[in-house]
DSSP file (Angstrom, degrees, kcal/mol; ACC not computed):
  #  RESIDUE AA STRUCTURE BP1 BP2  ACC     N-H-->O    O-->H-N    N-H-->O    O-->H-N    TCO  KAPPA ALPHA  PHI   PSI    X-CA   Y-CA   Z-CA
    1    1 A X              0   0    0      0, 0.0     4,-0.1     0, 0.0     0, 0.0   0.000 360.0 360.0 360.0 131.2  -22.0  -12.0   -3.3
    2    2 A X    >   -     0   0    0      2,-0.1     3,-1.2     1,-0.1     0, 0.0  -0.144 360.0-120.7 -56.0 149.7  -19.2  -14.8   -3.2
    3    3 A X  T 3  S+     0   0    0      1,-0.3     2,-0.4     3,-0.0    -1,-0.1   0.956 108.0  59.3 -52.5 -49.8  -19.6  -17.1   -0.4
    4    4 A X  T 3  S+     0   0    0      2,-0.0     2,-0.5     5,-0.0    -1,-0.3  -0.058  81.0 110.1 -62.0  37.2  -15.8  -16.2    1.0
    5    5 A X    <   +     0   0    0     -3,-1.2     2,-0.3    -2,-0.4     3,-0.0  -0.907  41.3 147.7-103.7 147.2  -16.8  -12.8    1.3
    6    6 A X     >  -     0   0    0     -2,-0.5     4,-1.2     1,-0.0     5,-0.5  -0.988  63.4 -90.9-164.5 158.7  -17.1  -11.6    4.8
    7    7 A X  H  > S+     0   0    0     -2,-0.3     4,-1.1     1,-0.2     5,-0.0   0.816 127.1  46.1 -45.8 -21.5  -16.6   -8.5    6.6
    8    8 A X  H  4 S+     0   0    0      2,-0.2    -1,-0.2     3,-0.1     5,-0.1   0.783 103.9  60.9 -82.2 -47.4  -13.1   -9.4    7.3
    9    9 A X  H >> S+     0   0    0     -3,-0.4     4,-1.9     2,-0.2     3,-1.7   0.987 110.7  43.2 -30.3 -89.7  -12.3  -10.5    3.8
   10   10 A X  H 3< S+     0   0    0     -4,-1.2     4,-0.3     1,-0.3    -2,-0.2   0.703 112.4  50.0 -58.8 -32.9  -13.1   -7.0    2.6
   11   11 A X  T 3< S+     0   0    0     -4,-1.1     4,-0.3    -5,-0.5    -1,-0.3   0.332 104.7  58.4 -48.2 -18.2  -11.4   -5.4    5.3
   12   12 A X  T <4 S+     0   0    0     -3,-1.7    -2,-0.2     2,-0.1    -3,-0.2   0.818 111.3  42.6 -77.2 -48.3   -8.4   -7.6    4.4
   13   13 A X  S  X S+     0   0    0     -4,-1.9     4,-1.3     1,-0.2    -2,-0.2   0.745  82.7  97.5 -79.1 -22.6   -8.6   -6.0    0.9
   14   14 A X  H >>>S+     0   0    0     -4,-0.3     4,-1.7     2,-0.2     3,-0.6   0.941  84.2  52.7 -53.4 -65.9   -9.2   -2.2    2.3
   15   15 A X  H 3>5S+     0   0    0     -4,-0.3     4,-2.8     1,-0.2     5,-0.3   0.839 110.0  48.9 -39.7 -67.6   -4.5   -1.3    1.9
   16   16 A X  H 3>5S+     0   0    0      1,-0.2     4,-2.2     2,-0.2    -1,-0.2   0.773 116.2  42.8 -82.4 -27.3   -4.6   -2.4   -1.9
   17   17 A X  H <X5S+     0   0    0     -4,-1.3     4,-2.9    -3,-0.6     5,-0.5   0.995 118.6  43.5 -36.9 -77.9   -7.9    0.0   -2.6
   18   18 A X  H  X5S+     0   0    0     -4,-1.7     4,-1.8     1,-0.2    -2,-0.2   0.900 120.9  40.1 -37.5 -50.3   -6.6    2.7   -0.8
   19   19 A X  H  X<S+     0   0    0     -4,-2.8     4,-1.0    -5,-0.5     3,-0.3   0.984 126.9  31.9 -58.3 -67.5   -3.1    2.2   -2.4
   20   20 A X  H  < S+     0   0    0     -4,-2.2     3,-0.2    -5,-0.3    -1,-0.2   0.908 130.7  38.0 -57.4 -42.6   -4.4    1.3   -6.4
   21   21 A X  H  < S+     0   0    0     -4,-2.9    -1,-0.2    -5,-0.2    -2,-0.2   0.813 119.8  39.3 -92.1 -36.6   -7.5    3.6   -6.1
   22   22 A X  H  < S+     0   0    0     -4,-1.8     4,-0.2    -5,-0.5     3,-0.2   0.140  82.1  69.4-107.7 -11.6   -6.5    6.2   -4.3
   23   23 A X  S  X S+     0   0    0     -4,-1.0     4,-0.6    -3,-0.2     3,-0.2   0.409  70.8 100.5-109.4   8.0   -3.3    8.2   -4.3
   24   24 A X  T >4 S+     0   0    0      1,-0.2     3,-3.5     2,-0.1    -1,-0.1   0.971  77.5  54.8 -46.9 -46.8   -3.8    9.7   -7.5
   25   25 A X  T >> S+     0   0    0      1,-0.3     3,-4.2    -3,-0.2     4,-0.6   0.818  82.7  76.7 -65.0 -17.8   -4.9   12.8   -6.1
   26   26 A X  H 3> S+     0   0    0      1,-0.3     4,-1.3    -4,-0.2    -1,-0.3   0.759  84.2  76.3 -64.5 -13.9   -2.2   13.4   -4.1
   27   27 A X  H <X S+     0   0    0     -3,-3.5     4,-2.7    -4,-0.6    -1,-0.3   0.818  82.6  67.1 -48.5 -26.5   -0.6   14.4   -7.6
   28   28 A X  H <> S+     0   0    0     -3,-4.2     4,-1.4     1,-0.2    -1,-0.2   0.850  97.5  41.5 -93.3 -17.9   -2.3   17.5   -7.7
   29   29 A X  H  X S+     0   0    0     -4,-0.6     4,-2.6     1,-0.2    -1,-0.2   0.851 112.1  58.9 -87.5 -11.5   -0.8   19.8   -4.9
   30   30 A X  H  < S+     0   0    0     -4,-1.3     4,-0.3     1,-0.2    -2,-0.2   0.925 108.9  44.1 -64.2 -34.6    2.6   18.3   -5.9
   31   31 A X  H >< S+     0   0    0     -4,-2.7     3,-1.1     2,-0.2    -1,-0.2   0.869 112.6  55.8 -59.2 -38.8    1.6   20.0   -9.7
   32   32 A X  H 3< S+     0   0    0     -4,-1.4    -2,-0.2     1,-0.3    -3,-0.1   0.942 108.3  46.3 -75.4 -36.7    0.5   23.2   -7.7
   33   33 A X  T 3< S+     0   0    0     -4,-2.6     2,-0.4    -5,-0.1    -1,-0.3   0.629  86.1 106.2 -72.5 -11.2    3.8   23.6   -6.0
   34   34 A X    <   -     0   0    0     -3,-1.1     3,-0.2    -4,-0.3    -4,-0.0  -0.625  67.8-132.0-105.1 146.5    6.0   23.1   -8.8
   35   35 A X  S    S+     0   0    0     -2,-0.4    -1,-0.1     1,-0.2    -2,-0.1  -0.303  88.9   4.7 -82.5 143.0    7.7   26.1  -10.1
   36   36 A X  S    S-     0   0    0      1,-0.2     2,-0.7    -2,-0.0    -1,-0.2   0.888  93.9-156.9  53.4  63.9    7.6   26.9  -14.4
   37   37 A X        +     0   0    0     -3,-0.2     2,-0.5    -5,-0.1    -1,-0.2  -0.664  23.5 165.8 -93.2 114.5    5.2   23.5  -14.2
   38   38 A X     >  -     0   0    0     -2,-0.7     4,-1.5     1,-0.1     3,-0.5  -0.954  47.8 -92.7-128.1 149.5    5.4   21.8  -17.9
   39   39 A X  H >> S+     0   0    0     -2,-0.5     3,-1.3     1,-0.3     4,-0.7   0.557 117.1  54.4  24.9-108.4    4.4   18.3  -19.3
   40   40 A X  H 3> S+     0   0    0      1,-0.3     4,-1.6     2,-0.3    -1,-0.3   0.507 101.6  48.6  14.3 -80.7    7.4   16.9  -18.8
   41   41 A X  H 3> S+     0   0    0     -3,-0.5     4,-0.8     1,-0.2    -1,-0.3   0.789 108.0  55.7 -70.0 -12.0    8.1   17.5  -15.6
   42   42 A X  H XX S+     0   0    0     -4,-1.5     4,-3.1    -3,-1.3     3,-0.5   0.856 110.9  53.0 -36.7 -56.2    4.4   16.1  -14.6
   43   43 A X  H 3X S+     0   0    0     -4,-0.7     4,-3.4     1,-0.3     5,-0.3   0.861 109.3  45.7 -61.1 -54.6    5.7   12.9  -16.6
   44   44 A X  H 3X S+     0   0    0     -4,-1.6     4,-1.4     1,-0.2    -1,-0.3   0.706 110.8  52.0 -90.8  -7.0    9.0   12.6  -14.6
   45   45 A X  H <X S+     0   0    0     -4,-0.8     4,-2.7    -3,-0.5    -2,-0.2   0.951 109.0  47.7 -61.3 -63.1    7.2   13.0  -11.3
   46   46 A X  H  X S+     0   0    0     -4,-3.1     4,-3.1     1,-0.2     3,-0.4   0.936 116.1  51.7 -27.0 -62.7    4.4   10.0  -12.1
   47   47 A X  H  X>S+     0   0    0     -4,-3.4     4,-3.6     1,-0.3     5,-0.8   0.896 110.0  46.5 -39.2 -50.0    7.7    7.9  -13.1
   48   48 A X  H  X5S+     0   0    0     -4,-1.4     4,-1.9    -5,-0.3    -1,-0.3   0.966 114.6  44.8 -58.5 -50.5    9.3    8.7  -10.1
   49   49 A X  H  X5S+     0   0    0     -4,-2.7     4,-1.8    -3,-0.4     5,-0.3   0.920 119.1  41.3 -54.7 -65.7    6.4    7.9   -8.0
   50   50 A X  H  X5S+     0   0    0     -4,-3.1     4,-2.7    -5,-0.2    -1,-0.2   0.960 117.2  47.9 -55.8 -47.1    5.6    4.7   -9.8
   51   51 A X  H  X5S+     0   0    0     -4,-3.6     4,-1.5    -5,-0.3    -2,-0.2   0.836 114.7  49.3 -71.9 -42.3    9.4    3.7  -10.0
   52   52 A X  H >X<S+     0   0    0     -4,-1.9     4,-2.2    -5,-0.8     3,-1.0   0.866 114.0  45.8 -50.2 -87.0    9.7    4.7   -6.0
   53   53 A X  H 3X S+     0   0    0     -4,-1.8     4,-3.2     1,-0.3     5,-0.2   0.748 107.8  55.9 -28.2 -48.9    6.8    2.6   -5.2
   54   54 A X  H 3X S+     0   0    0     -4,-2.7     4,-3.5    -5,-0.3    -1,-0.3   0.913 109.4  47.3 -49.0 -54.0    7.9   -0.4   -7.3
   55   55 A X  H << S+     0   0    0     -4,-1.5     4,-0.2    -3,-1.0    -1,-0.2   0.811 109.7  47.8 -76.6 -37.1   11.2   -0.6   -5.5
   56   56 A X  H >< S+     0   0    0     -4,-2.2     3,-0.9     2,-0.1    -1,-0.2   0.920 118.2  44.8 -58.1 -61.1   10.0   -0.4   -2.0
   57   57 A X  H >< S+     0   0    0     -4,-3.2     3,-4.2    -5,-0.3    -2,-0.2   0.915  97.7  73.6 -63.2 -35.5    7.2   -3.1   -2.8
   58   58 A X  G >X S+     0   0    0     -4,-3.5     4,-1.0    -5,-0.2     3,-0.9   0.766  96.7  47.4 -61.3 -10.7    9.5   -5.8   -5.0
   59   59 A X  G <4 S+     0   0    0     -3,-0.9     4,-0.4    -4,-0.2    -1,-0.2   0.356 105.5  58.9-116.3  22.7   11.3   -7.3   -2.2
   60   60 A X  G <4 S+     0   0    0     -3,-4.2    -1,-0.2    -4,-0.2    -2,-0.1  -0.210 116.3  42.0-117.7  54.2    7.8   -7.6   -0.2
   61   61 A X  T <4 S+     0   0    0     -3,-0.9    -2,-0.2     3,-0.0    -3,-0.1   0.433 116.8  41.5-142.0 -12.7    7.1   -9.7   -3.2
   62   62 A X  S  X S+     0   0    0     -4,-1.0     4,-1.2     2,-0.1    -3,-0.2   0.860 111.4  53.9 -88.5 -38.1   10.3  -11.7   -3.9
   63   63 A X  H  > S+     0   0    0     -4,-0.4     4,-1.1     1,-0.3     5,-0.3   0.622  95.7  62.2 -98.3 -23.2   11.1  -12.6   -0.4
   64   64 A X  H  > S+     0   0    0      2,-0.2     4,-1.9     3,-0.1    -1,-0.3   0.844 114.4  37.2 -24.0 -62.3    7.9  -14.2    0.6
   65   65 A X  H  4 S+     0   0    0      1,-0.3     4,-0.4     2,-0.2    -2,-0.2   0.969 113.6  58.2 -83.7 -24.1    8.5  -16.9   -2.2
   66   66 A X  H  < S+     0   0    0     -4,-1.2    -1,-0.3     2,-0.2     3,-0.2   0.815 113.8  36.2 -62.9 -21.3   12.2  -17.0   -1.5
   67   67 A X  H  < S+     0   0    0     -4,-1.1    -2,-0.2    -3,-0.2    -1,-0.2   0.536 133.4  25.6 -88.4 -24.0   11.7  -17.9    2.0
   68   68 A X  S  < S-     0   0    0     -4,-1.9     4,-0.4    -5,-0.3     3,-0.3   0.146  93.5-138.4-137.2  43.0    8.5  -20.3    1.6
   69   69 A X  S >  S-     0   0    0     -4,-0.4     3,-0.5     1,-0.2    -2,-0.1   0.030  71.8 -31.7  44.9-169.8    8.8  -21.7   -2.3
   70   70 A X  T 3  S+     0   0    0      1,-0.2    -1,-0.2    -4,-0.1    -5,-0.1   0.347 127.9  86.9 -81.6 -19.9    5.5  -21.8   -4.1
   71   71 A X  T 3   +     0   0    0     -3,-0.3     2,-0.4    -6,-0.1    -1,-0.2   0.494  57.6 128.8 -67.5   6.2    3.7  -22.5   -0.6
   72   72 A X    <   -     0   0    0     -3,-0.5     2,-0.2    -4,-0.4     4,-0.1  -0.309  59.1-130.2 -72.8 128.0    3.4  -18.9    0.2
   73   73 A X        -     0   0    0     -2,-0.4     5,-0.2     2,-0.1     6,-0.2  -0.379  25.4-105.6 -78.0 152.8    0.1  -18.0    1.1
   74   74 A X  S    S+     0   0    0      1,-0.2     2,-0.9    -2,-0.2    -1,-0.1   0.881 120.4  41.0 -35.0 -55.4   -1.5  -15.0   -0.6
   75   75 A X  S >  S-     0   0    0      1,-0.1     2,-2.5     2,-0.1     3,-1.5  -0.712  89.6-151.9-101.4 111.9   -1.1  -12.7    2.4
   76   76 A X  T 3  S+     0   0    0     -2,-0.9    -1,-0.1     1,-0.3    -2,-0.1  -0.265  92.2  64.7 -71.8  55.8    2.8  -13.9    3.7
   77   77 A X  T 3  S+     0   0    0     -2,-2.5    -1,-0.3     3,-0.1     3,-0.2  -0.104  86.4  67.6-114.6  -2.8    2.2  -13.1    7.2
   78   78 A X  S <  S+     0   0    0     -3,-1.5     4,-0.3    -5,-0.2    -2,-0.2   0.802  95.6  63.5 -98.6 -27.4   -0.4  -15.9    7.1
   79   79 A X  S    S+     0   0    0     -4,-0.3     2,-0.2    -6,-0.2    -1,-0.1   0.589  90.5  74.5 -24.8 -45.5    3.1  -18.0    6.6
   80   80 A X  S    S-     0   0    0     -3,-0.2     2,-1.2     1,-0.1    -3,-0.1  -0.661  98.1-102.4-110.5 155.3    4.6  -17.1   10.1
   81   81 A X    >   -     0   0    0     -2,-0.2     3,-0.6     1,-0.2    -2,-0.1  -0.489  36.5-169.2 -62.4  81.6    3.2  -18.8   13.4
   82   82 A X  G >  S+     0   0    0     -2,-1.2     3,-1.4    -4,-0.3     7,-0.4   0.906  74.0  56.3 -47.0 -36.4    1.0  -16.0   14.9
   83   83 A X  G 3  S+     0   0    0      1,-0.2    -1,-0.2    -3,-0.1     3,-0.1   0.875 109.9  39.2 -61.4 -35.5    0.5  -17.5   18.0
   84   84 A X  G <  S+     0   0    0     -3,-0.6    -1,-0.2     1,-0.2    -2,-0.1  -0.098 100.3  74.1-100.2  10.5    3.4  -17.9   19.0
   85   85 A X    <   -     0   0    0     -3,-1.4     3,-0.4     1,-0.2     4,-0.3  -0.135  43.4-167.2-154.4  80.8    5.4  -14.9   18.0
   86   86 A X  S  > S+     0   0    0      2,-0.2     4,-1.2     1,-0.2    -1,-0.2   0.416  90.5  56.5  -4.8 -66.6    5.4  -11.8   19.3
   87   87 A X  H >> S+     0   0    0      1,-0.2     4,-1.3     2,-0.2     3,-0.7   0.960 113.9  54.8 -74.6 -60.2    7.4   -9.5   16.4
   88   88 A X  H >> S+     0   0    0     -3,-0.4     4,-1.4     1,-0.3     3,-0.5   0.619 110.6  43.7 -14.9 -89.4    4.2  -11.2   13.9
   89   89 A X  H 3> S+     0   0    0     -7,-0.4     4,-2.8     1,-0.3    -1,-0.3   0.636 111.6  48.2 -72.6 -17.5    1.9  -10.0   16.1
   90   90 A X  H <X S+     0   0    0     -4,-1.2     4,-2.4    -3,-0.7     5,-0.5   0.998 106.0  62.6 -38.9 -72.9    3.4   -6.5   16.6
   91   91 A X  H <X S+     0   0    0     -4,-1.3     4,-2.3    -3,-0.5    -2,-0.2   0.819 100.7  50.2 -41.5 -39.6    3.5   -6.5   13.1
   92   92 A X  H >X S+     0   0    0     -4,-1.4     4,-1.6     2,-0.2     3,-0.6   0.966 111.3  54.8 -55.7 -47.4   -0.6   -6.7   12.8
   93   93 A X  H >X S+     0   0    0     -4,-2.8     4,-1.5    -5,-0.3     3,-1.0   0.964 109.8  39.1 -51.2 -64.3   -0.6   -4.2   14.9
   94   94 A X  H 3X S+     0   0    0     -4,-2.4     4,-1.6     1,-0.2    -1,-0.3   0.627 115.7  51.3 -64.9 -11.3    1.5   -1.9   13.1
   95   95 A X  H <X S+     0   0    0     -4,-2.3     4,-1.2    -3,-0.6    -1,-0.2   0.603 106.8  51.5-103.3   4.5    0.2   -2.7   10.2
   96   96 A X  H <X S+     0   0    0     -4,-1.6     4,-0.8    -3,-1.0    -2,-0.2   0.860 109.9  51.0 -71.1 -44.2   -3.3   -2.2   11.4
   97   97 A X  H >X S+     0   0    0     -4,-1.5     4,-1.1     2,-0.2     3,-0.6   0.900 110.4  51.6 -63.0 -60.3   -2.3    1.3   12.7
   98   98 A X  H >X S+     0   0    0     -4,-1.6     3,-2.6     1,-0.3     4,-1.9   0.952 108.5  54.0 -64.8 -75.5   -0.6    2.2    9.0
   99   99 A X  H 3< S+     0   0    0     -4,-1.2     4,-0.5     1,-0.2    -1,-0.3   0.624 113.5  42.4 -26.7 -46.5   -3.8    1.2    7.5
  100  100 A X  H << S+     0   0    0     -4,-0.8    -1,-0.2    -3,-0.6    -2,-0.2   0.399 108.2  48.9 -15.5 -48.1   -5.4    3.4    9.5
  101  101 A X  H XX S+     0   0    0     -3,-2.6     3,-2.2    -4,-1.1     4,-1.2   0.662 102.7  69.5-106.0 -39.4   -3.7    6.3    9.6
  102  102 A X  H 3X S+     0   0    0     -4,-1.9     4,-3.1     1,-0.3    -2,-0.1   0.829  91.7  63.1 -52.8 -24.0   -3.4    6.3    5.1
  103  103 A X  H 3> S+     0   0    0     -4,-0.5     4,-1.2    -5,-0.3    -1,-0.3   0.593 102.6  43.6 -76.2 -23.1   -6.9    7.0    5.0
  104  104 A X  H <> S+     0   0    0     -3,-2.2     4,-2.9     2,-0.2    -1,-0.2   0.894 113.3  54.9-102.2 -55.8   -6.2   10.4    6.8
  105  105 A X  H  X S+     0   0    0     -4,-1.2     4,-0.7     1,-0.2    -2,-0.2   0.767 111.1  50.3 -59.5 -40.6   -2.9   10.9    4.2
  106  106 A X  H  X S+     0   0    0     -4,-3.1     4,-0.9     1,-0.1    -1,-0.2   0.931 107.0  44.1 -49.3 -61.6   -5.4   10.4    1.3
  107  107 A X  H  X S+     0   0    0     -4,-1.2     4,-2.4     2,-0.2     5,-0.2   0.877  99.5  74.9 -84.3 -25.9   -8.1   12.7    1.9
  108  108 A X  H  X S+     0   0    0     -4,-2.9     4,-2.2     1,-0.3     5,-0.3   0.961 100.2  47.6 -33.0 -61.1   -5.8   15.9    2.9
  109  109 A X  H  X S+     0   0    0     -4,-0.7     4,-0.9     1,-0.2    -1,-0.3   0.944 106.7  48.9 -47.4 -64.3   -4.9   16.3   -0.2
  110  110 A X  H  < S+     0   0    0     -4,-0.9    -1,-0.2     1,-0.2    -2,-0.2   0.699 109.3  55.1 -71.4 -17.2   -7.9   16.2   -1.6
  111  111 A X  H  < S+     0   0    0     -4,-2.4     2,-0.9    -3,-0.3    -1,-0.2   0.960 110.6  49.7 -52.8 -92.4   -9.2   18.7    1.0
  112  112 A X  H  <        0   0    0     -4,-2.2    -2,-0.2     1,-0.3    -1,-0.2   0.425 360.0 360.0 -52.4  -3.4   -6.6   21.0    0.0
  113  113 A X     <        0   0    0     -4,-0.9    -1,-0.3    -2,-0.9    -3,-0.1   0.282 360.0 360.0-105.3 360.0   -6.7   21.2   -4.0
């Protein structure tokens, strides 16, 4: 086990599992519902889905380095003055809560197929 590893560390990492590992299934009641279901349209769904995702995530990957150059730390919230700034620490919050709540969004599906 690396030395930086620590319960917090791994917990840190828990959103980009869920996200990379984990939303596949949700493909499958989205197949079950669709009417005259071929290839094709399977194809253009993924796309959409990948191409969706993509677009909503690039500008919380450009704007981080536009705002703090090459000094941006890996996770850019580590950037802004937590102590001292309320909407920051809201934002842990909320983003503690969405973490939280995906986990729930995940397994339905998989319940349900």
């Amino acid at each position: 086990i690396p030395t930086e590893a620590s319960f917090t560390n791994v917990l840190a990492k828990l959103p980009v599992f869920i996200f990379a590992f984990t939303c596949h299934e949700n493909m499958f009641p989205c197949a079950t519902d669709m009417k005259d279901r071929t290839q094709k349209k399977l194809d253009i769904v993924a796309v959409s889905a990948e191409l969706t995702g993509f677009i909503i995530f690039l500008p919380a990957v450009i704007f981080p380095y536009l705002t703090f150059g090459f000094h941006v730390q890996p996770n850019y919230l580590q950037n802004i003055d937590f102590q001292n700034n309320i909407p920051v620490q809201i934002g842990y919050v909320a983003l503690s809560i969405g973490v939280l709540c995906s986990y729930a969004l995940q397994v339905v599906p998989i319940v349900r197929s």
